[in-house]
N, C-alpha and C positions, 0 to 999 in steps of 0.2 A: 864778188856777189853783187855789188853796186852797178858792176858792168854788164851782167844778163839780168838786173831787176831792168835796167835801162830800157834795153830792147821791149818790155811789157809795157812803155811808160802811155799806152794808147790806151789801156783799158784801166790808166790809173784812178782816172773822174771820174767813169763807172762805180769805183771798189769805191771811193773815198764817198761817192754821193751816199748808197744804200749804206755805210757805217755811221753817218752824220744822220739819217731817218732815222734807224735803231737808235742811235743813243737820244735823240730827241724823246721819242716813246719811252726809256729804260731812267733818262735823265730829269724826268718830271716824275720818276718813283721813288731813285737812289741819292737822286742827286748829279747834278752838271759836273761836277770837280770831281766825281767816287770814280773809283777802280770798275767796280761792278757794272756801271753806265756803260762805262767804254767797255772791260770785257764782254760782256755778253753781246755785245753789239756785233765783235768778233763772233762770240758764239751761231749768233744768228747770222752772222754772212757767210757762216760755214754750212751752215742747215738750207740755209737756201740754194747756195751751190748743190748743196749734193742732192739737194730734190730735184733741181733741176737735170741734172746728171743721171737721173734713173733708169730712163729710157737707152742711157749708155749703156748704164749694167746691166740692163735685160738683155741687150745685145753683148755684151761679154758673156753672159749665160749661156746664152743660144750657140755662140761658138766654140764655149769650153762643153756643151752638149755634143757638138759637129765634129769635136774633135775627139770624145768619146765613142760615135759611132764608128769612128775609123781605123778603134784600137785592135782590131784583128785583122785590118788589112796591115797596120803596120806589127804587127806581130807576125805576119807570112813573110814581111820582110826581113823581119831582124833573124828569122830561122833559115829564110835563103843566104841571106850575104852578113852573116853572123863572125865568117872571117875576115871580111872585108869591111871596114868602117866606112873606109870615103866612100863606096859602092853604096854600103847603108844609106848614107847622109843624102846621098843624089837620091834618091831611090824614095827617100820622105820627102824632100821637097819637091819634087816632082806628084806625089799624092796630092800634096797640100795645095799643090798649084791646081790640078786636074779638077780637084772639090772645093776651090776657093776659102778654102780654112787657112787661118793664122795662127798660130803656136803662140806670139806674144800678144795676142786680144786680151790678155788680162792684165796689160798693162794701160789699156784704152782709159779707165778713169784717172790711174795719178796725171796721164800724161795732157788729159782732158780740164786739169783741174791748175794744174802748174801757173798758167799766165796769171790764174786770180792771186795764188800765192806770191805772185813775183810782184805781182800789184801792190799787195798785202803791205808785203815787204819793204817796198819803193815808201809808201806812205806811212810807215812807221819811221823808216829813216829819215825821213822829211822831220817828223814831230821830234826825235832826238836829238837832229843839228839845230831846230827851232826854223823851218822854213816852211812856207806854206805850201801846198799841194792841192791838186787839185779841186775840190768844191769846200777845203778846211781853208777857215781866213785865222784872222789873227787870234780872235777871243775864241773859236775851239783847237786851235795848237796852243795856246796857256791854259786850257783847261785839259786838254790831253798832257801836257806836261808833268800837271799835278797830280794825275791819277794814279796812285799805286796797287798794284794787286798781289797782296799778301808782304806788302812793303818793299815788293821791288816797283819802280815805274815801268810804265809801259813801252816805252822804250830802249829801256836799257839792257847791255848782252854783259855775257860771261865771261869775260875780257874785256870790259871796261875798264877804264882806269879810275881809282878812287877821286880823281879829282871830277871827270865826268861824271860820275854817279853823285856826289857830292851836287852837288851845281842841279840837279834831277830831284836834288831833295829827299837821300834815300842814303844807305851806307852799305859797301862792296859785301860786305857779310852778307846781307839779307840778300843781294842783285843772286850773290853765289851759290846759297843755299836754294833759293825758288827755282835758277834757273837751271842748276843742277837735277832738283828732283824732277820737275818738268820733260828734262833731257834723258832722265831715265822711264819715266813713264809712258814717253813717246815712242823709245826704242822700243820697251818690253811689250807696248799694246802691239806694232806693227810686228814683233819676232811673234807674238801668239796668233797674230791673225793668218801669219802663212803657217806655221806648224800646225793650226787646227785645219788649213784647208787641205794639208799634204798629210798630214795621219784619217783625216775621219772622210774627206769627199774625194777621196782620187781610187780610180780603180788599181790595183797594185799586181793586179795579174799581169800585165801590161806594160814594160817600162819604156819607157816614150820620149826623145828628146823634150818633149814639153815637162817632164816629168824633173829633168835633169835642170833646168833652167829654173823651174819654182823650187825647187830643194837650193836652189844658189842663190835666188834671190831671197831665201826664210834668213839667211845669216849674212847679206850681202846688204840687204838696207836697213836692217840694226845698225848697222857698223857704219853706214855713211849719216844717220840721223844723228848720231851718235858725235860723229867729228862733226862737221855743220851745224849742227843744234849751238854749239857754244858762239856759235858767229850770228844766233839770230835772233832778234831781238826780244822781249817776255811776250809780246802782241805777237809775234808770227808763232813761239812757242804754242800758245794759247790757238791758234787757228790749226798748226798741226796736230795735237795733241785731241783736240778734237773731231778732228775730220779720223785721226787712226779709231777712236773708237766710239764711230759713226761706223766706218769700215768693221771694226770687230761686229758690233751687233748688226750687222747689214749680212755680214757673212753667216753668222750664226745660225740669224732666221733662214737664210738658205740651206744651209745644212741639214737643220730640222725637218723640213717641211719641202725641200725640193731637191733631194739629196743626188748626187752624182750615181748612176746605174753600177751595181756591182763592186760601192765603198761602204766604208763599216754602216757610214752615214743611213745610206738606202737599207740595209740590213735591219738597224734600229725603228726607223720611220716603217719597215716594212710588219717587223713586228707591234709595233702599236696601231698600225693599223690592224692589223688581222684581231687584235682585242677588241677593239673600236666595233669593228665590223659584226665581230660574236655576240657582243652587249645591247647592239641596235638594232640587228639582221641585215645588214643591208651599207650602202654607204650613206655619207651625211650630205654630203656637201658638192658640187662640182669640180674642186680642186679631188675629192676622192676619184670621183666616177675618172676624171682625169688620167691617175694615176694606174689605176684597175685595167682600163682599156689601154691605155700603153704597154700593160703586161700581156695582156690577151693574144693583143695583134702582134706583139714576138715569136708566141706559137714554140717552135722551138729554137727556137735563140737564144730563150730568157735563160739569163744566168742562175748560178744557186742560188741565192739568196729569191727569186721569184716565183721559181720552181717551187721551193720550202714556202712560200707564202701560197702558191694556186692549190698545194698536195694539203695544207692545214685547211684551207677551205672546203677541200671536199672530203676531208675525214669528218668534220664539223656538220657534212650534208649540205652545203652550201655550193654555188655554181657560180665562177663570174661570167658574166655576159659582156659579149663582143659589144656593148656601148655603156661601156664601164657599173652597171648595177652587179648585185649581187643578190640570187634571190636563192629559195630554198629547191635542191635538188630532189625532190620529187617526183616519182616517175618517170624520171629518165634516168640511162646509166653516167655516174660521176668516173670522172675520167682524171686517171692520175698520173703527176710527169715524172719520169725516170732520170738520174743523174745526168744521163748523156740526151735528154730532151727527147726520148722517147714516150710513147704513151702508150699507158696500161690500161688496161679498164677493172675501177676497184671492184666491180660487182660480179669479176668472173670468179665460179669455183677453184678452189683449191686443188692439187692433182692430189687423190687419194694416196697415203703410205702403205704398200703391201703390209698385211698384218705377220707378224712376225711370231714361226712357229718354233714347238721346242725343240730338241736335241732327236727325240724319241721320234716325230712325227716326221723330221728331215730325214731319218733313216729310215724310215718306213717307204716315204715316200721314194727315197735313191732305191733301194730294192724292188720293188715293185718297177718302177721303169726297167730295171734289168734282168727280171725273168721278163716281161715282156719281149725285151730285144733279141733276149736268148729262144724264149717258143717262135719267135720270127724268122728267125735261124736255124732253126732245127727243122721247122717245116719246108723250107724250102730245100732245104738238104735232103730229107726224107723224102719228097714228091718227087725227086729226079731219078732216085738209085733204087729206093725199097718204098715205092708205092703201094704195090700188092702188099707189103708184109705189114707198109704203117696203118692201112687198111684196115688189117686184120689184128695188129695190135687194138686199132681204134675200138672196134666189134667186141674184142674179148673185154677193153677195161670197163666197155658200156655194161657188158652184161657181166662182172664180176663183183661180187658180196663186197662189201668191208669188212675189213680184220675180225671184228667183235662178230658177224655172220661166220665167219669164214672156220669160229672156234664151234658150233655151233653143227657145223656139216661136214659131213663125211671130207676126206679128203679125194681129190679128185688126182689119179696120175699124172693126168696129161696135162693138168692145170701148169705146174710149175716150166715144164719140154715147152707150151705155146708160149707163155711167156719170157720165157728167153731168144724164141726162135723172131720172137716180137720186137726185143729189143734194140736199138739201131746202136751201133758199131760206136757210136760217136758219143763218148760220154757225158760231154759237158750240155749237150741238149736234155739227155734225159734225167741228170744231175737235177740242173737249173729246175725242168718241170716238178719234180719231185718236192723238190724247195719251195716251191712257190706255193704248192698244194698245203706243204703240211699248216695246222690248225693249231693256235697256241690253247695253252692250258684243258688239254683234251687228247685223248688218242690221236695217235700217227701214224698215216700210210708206211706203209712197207717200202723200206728203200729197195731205190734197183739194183738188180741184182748182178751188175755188169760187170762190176770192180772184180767180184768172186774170182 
C-alpha cells in the first residue's frame, strides 16, 4: 500500500495543504489537539472532492442514459446469436464502439477520486511514523498525533501492534473496536449503494453485459473494502466511509428524481408525478416539463410504465403537449396508448351488442326465413311445368271464401275437382305454403289436400 500511495506522492501538498486550512477554521472551535479538528477536516476534503467531481457524475449519467437507449439494439443481438456467446460479445462491443458508449463509465468517479485517496493515505502514514509531509511541519504532526477519534488516533490501523498504538497514546482495544465498526460500515453503505442502483434503477427487461458487471461489482467491492479496510488507517477510514455515503445519497437523489427509463425507479417517480400533475393541473417545475416532453417525443416507443402514465392522463381529461406542459383536453379528441404503442382514440363509440332475443322469437324467426325459401322454391318449380294450372290455382284461391264462409254456402261440386286439379305434384311446396299461412289462436286453413 505504501508502494502505490508513492506513485500519488505529487498531489501529496495539494491534500496536506487544504486539510491544514480546514483544521485551522475547525481548530479555533474544537480545539488544535481534538479529534474532531482533524476529523472533519477529512470530512470537508471529502465534500470538496466530490463537489468538484459532479460534472463527472453528470457525465456518468448521460452514459449510463446512452447505454439505456441501446438496450433493444442489444436485445436484437442477444436473440440473434443467443447460441453463440463469443459471436454475442463481438457483436456488443462493436455497438459500443459504433455509438461511442462505455459499459464501465460508472466506474469514472471511484477512479476519478483514487489519487486524492492515495494522497490521503500517504499523509496519514507520514503523521503515524512521526514524519513530516508535505505543508504539515513539526507543531501540526504533534498535534495530529494527539488527536483521537472515539479513542482510537488518527493514525492508527487494525493491525497495529499494541506497542504502536501504545506510544499514539491509545490502547489496541479501542484502535480495534472503532476500526472494526468503521470497516463495517464502509462495506455495508458501498454493498447498499450498488444493490439499490441494481434493484430499483436498471431496466430488467434487458440483460446486458453492463448488467452482469454491476451485479459483480454489488459483492466484489464489499469484499475488497473489507480485507483493505484493516490496512488503513482511522483518517483514510473516515475519508472512505464518508465519501460511500456521499455516494449513497448522491444515488438516492438520482433514483428519486431522474430515474433510469423502464426501472421500478421511473415507475414510482412516474406515479407521483401523475398525483402531482392531478392536484395542480399542470406541471410545476421545468425538471417536470423535462420529463413530460421526453415521454411525448417517444411516441411509440414509450415503455409500460409511460404508456400507464400518458393513458392516466387522459382518462383524468388532461393532454400532455409536445413541450412538455400539460393542459386540460378540451375540445379535442384524448388519445389513448395501447400496450403494444398503438393508439386509440378514447372518444370513439362503442360497437353496439346485438340485443339478445328469446327462445320463442329465434324460432319464429328460423321459421319464417324457411317458408320463405320454400315459396321461392315452389315458384319456380311451378312457373316451368304447371303455369297454366298455378294460374289458375292462383285465380281460384283469390276468389275462394274462408272456412267460416264456406259453412255458410251452399257447397259447390266443382269447388273440391279445381282444387286438386290446382294442386302441384310437389308436396313440400304446398305443405310449407300452408304452414306458413296458418294463424295462431284462431281458425285454420284447410290443409291440402295432396297427401289424400
Amino acid at each position: 500500500m505504501d508502494t502505490i500511495a508513492g506513485f500519488f506522492s505529487f498531489i501529496t501538498t495539494p491534500v496536506s495543504w487544504v486539510i491544514v486550512q480546514f483544521h485551522t477554521v475547525y481548530g479555533a472551535i474544537f480545539g488544535a489537539d481534538t479529534g474532531w479538528a482533524w476529523g472533519l477536516s477529512i470530512v470537508s476534503l471529502v465534500i470538496l472532492i466530490r463537489i468538484c467531481l459532479i460534472p463527472l457524475f453528470v457525465k456518468q449519467i448521460k452514459a449510463t442514459r446512452a447505454m439505456q437507449t441501446l438496450q433493444p439494439e442489444m436485445k436484437k443481438i442477444q436473440e440473434r446469436y443467443k447460441s453463440d456467446k463469443q459471436r454475442q460479445s463481438e457483436e456488443m462491443m462493436k455497438l459500443y464502439k459504433e455509438t461511442g458508449t462505455n459499459p464501465l463509465s460508472s466506474c469514472l468517479p471511484i477512479l476519478a477520486q483514487s489519487p486524492f485517496f492515495f494522497a490521503l493515505y500517504h499523509v496519514l502514514n507520514g503523521i503515524a511514523t512521526g514524519k513530516t509531509i508535505g505543508v504539515i511541519n513539526d507543531d501540526l504532526l504533534a498535534s495530529a498525533r494527539k488527536a483521537h477519534i472515539f479513542g482510537a488516533p488518527l493514525a492508527a490501523k487494525f493491525l497495529d501492534s499494541s506497542d504502536k498504538v501504545g506510544a499514539l497514546g491509545a490502547t489496541l482495544t479501542d484502535v480495534r473496536v472503532v476500526t472494526a465498526i468503521m470497516i463495517v460500515l464502509m462495506s455495508f453503505s458501498q454493498f447498499y449503494t450498488q444493490r439499490q442502483l441494481m434493484t430499483k434503477n436498471v431496466d430488467t427487461t434487458v440483460k446486458t453485459p453492463f448488467m452482469q458487471q454491476q451485479k459483480m461489482l454489488m459483492y466484489v467491492f464489499p469484499v475488497m473494502f473489507a480485507v483493505f479496510g484493516i490496512n488503513f488507517p482511522v483518517g483514510v477510514l473516515v475519508y472512505w466511509l464518508t465519501t460511500n455515503v456521499w455516494t449513497m445519497g448522491q444515488q438516492m437523489y438520482v433514483i428519486r428524481n431522474n430515474p433510469t427509463p423502464g426501472s421500478k425507479a421511473q415507475a414510482a417517480y412516474l406515479e407521483r408525478l401523475h398525483k402531482h400533475v392531478l392536484n395542480h393541473g399542470g406541471t410545476r417545475n421545468k425538471r417536470e416539463r423535462t420529463i413530460v416532453k421526453a415521454i411525448v417525443a417517444k411516441g411509440r416507443d414509450r415503455n409500460e410504465f409511460e404508456r400507464k402514465f400518458i393513458n392516466g392522463l387522459t382518462k383524468a381529461g388532461l393532454a400532455a403537449q409536445a413541450d412538455g406542459n400539460v393542459v386540460k383536453g378540451e375540445g379535442s379528441v384524448a388519445t389513448l396508448t395501447a400496450e403494444d404503442g398503438t393508439a386509440t382514440t378514447a372518444a370513439a363509440p362503442k360497437r353496439q351488442q346485438p340485443k339478445r332475443q328469446s327462445k320463442s322469437q329465434r324460432q319464429s324467426a328460423t321459421g319464417a326465413k324457411t317458408a320463405g325459401d320454400s315459396t321461392g322454391s315452389a315458384s319456380s318449380t311451378g312457373s316451368g311445368s304447371t303455369g297454366s294450372s298455378e294460374s289458375g290455382s292462383t285465380a281460384s284461391d283469390a276468389s275462394e271464401p274462408t272456412s267460416l264462409t264456406k259453412s255458410e254456402q251452399p257447397k259447390d261440386a266443382s269447388q273440391p275437382t279445381a282444387r286438386k286439379a290446382a294442386t302441384p305434384k310437389s308436396g313440400s311446396g304446398g305443405r310449407s305454403k300452408a304452414q306458413s299461412g296458418q294463424r295462431k289462436g284462431g281458425p285454420q286453413r284447410p290443409k291440402s289436400p295432396s297427401k289424400k
